[in-house]
C-alpha positions in Angstrom: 43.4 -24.3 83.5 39.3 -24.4 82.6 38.3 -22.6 79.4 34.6 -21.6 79.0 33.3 -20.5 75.7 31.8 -16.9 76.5 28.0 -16.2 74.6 28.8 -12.1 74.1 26.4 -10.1 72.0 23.5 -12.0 72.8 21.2 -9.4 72.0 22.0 -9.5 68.2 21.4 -12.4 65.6 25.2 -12.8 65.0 26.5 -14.0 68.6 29.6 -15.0 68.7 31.5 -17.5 71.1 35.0 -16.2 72.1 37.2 -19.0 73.6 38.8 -17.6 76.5 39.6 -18.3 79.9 37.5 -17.0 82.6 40.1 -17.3 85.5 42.2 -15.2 82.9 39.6 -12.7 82.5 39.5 -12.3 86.3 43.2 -11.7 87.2 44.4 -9.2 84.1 45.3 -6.0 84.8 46.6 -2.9 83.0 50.4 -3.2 83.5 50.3 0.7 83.4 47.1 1.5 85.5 47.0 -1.7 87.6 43.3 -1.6 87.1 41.1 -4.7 85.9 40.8 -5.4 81.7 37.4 -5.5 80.6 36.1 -7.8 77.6 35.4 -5.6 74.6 32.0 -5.9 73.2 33.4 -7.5 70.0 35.9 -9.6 71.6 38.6 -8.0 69.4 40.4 -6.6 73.0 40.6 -6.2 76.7 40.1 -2.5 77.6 41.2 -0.4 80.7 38.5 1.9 81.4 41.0 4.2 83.6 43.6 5.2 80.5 41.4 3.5 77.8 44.1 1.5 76.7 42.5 -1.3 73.9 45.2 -4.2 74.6 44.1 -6.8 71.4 43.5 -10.6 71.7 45.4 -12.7 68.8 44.6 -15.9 68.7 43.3 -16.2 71.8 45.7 -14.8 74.0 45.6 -11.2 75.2 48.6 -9.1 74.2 49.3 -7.3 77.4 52.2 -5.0 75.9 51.7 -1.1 76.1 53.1 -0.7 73.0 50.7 -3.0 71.6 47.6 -1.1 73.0 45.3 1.5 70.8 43.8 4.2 72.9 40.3 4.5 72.5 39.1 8.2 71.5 42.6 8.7 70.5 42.7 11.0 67.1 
């Protein structure tokens, strides 16, 4: 499996490389929603933009798991 080193917050002095797979990136889906993960603009998650689930990246890897996810906007 290729690994690219993604260049996110470009706009800001303090860019920061995240190691992480773009084939990986391209198949992930909610496993509630079924709808495509999005990169968070830190790099700290993958975010569903249907039920706003935050599902965190440690060390790399994405932690899929429901129970693992934050809800954005969530009091």
């Amino acid at each position: 499996m290729r690994t690219a080193v993604l260049d996110l917050c470009a706009h800001t002095e303090g860019r920061k490389k995240v190691p992480i797979s773009e084939i990986l990136l391209e198949i992930l889906i909610c496993p509630l929603c079924k709808v495509k993960v999005e990169l968070t603009a830190d790099a700290s998650g993958l975010k569903c933009p249907e039920c706003r689930r935050v599902y965190p990246v440690r060390d790399e890897l994405p932690v899929m798991l429901p129970d693992e996810a934050i809800i954005e906007g969530a009091a």
